[in-house]
Each structure stands twice: as structure tokens, then as C-alpha cells.
C-alpha positions, 0 to 999 in steps of 0.5 A, a space after each residue: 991514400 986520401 986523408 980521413 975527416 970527421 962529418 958534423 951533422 945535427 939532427 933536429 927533430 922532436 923525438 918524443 918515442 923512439 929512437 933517431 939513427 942516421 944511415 950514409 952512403 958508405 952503407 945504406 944498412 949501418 946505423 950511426 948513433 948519435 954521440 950527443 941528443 938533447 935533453 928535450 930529444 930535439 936536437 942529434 949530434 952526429 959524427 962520421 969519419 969519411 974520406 970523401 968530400 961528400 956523404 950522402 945520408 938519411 935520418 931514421 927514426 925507429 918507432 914501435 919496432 918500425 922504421 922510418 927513413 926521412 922522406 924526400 930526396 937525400 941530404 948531403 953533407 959537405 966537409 968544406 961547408 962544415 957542420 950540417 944541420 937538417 930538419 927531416 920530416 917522416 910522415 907528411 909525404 905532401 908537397 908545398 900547402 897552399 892557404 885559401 886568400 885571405 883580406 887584409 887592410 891596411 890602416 888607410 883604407 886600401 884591401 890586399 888579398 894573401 896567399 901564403 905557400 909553406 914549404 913541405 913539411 912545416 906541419 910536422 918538424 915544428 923546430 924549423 923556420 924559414 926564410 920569407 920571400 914576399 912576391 908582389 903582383 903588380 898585374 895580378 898575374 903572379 898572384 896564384 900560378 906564377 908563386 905555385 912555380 916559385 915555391 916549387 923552384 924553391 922545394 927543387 933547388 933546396 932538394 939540390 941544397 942550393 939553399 933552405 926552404 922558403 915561405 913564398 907570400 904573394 900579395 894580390 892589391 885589390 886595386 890593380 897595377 895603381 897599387 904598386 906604381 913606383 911612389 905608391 907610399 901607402 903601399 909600401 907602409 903596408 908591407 913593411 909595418 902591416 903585412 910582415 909583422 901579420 905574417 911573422 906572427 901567424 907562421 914560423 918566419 926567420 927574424 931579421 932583414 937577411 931572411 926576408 926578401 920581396 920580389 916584383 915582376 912586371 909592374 912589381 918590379 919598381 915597388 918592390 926595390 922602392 919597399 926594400 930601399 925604405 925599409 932595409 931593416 925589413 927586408 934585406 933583399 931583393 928581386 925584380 923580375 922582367 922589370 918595367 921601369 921608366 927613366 922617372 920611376 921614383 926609385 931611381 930617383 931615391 937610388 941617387 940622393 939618399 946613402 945607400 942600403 945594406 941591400 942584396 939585389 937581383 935585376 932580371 933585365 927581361 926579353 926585350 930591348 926595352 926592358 933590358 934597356 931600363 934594367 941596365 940603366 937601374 944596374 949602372 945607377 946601383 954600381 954608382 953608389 957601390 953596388 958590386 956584381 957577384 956579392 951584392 948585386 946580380 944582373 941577368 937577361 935573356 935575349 929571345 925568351 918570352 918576357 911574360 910573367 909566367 916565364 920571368 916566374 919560370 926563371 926565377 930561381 936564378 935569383 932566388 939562388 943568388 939571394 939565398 945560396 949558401 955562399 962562402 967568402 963574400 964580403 961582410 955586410 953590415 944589416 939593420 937591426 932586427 924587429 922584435 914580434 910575437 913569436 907564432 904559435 906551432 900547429 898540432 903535429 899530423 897523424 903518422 902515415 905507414 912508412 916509406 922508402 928512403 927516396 920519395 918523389 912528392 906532390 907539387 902542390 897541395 891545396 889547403 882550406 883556411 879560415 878567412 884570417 889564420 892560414 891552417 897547414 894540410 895534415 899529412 896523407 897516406 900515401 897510396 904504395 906501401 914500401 916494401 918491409 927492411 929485414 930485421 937489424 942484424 938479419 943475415 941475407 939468405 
């Protein structure tokens, strides 16, 4: 007979009526109270006895007499891993909101657009931040389709819970690959001392080098790993997709003379022999100074794919799992200090739509029209297809 364990989930959401219940897998019609809620009734401790490694389950919050499960795909808990916390969301049905470009200079002179992609849900459940991935364009091509597909991999894989949902900013230079050509100082000053800070104080973004990571495709690749090694108390981690380095890219040259950072590192070698050359090359150099493949660094390639922007986009989760996965076991790594912000202001909380069913399939993306500098989150949607009615609790089936 397998041995019994107790499931330690935490619930936080901002219950001003009503009442928040959880239903499992064990049976779909049973409520499990929470044994402990805060005071605030932002914060539900729950505790279930199991016998399975995992346990499916679904918050459910009681209003008016109605019931409402937790949109989205289930949460899962898993006794390994320890306490579970979620933030579920029961009324916005939107997929990731995207704001309209926005401009914003720097301090010497040069203009970048911003887009910003929130993840499902941010309008609603304002307990929750999130960790950040800043995607520079190098040819501009990423600058709207390719970060549609990368936020969306995101909302997939923490559907899978792989990982947490990300904020996905993607920087369009205004003046083109020059921008981010590996040495490019002022452009590197810009994300680290303007734009992050911008960022932090406009959106609900995690504090601290280890939530924070900046991608390059392309052309990006290069000043993306050139940002992260000047600023590895900014920006903790770090991809570079298809990468086109060149044998005297500035960065390797940092690689080399200075000590090395507290970095984790991702390496997309590309398609061709060409840039599968160079990334290994890069990949060597980092092994050097003491970089270890499967903890802090990861290398791939993909021999016979196309070596286009969209598709390095396409493949990217492979990345984005390896720097943000929930891991355990990996060897400690000693990370900068945190930056002190001002703590963004919480968006009003959308209207209630009518109820859904415990499993909901959502948009992929949801167009949002933004003032020029403060990004707005789209309110919630009515969905067109009302579930059908749950009996009554405690209602016998006929």
C-alpha cells in the first residue's frame, strides 16, 4: 500500500467576497477548505493528504451563490517539489496583451521603440510579478512577430509548469543592426541604467539579477551576452539565439581578461556551419573560465533547420526552459545585489464576465492600445459560450 503525504498549496489571490475552495483530481465534486487565509484574504493555505506523487487541481472561487473555477489548463502539485504556490485568475479569459510601441531615449540621444507582452491574467490577480526577459532586435525582425512567439511559448510551457509566466520586452533600435553591434557602449548603458529601471516602475517585474534575462537573435546575440557581462547585477541571465558572432567581437575579448560573472547562459549555435562554428568557439571560451554545461551553461544546435530569426524564435523555448526551469539540485550561484525601484502602481481590476468551465483553451494574443509612454492591460472578455450550470453542492444526481 503506497504511503500517505500531505499536498502544501498556497492560494493567493484577492478575495474581497466570497468564498476560495480548491477541487483535486481525487474528485472533481469535493470542496477542500483552506485550513489557514490571511487576514487580507489574499493569501489560502491548503493541505491534502495524497498518495500519488501528483494531484491535479483547480481553485474555486464561490460569489453571489456562483461558482467559478480557475481558468486555464490545471495546476499541478508535486510532492517532490514541496509547497505549491498559484495565482489563478477567474474572469479574464484574454491570452497574452500586447501594448502599442512605445519611444524612449536615451540620455545620449539615440531612440528605441518598446513593446511590451504581459502574460495572461496580469490585470486581474494583481498579487503576482513576474520574471522579465528583455529581447533585443538586432535586424528588427523580432521586433513584433518573433516576441508574439516567444511570450506565447512562455504561456505554453508554464501551462506545463516548466516554468512562471514571463513579461517578454522587446527593444526595436531606431537606428538598425548599428545599435547593437558588439561594443556598442551606449547601447548597453540604455538597457541596464534606463530601460530596466523604465520597465520596473511601469509593470509588476520581479526585483533582483536572477529574474531578469536578455535574449539576442542574430545580430543581438553578441550585445545581448556583452549587456548581461557589464551588468551582471541586472541581468542574471542570458540567451543568444542563432548567434552571429565574429572571431573579434568585443565580447569575447571581455570573456577572456576580465573575472567571470555570475551568469546563466544559453548558446543557440544555429543551422549553418557558420554560426555553429562561432557559438562553439564562444562555448569553449566560456568553459575556459568555468562555465559548466547542464548548470550554468547550455549549448545547442540544430543541423538542417532553417537559421531565421523567426525560426530561432520558434525554438527558443529550449532556452527559456533551461534559464528559468524550476530545477533542483544545481550548485548555488553567488548573484549581485539587487537595484532598489520604485515599486509600480497595480492597474484597476477588470469587470467579472459569467463563469467558465474548469478547462479553457485562451487567445494567443490579444492586441491593447496604450498611451504613448504608460502601457495599459486589456480588460477582461466576455466569453461568447457560457458553461453549463454545476448542480447545487450537496445536490444528489437523479
Amino acid at each position: 500500500m503506497s504511503d500517505t503525504r500531505e499536498v502544501h498549496i498556497r492560494v493567493r489571490y484577492p478575495v474581497e467576497s466570497g468564498a476560495l475552495t480548491l477541487r483535486t483530481d481525487l474528485d472533481w465534486t469535493h470542496d477542500f477548505e483552506p485550513v489557514t487565509s490571511d487576514e487580507d484574504g489574499r493569501g489560502h493555505e491548503f493541505r491534502i493528504r495524497a498518495t500519488r506523487e501528483t494531484l491535479a487541481f483547480k481553485p474555486v472561487l464561490t460569489k453571489d451563490g456562483e461558482e467559478h473555477w480557475a481558468l486555464g489548463e490545471n495546476f499541478t502539485a508535486t510532492l517532490s517539489e514541496g509547497p505549491t504556490e498559484v495565482f489563478p485568475r477567474f474572469f479574464d479569459p484574454n491570452g497574452v496583451t500586447v501594448s502599442e510601441p512605445f519611444t524612449l531615449a536615451s540620455t545620449r540621444g539615440a531612440t528605441h521603440h518598446i513593446r511590451v507582452f504581459v502574460p495572461t491574467g496580469y490585470g486581474e490577480n494583481t498579487l503576482r510579478r513576474y520574471p522579465t526577459v528583455y529581447l533585443v532586435d538586432g535586424v528588427s525582425a523580432l521586433f513584433h512577430q518573433e516576441a508574439n512567439k516567444l511570450s506565447e511559448t512562455a504561456r505554453l510551457l508554464t501551462s506545463f509548469s516548466a516554468f512562471e509566466d514571463l513579461i517578454v520586452v522587446a527593444v526595436h533600435p531606431l537606428g538598425g543592426g548599428e545599435e547593437v553591434q558588439p561594443g556598442h557602449a551606449d547601447f548597453v548603458r540604455f538597457m541596464a541604467d534606463e530601460l530596466k529601471p523604465r520597465i520596473d516602475t511601469l509593470y509588476r517585474t520581479r526585483m533582483g539579477a536572477e529574474q531578469s534575462a536578455i535574449v539576442g537573435g542574430g545580430l543581438g546575440a553578441a550585445i545581448a551576452l556583452e549587456t548581461a557581462w557589464a551588468y551582471p547585477q541586472v541581468f542574471g541571465k542570458v540567451a543568444c539565439l542563432a548567434g552571429r558572432f565574429a572571431p573579434t567581437d568585443e565580447v569575447r575579448g571581455l570573456i577572456e581578461t576580465q573575472a567571470r560573472r555570475p551568469l546563466v547562459i544559453a548558446i543557440d549555435g544555429g543551422t549553418s556551419r557558420e554560426t555553429f562554428a562561432a557559438a562553439r568557439v564562444l562555448r569553449d571560451l566560456l568553459a575556459r573560465v568555468g562555465y559548466a554545461t547542464g548548470d550554468d551553461l547550455l549549448f545547442t544546435a540544430f543541423p538542417s533547420l532553417s537559421d531565421s530569426d523567426e525560426a530561432a524564435a520558434m525554438r527558443a523555448h529550449l532556452a527559456l526552459q533551461f534559464l528559468f526551469a524550476r530545477r533542483r539540485g544545481v550548485v548555488a550561484r553567488a548573484e549581485a545585489p539587487a537595484i532598489t525601484l520604485t515599486p509600480p502602481v497595480a492597474p484597476d481590476a477588470p469587470k467579472p464576465a459569467p463563469r467558465r468551465a474548469p478547462v479553457v483553451r485562451e487567445a494567443a494574443v490579444t492586441p491593447a492600445v496604450t498611451p504613448a509612454v504608460t502601457p495599459a492591460v486589456t480588460p477582461a472578455v466576455t466569453p461568447a459560450v457560457s458553461p453549463k450550470k454545476r448542480a447545487p453542492r450537496g445536490a444528489k444526481k437523479s
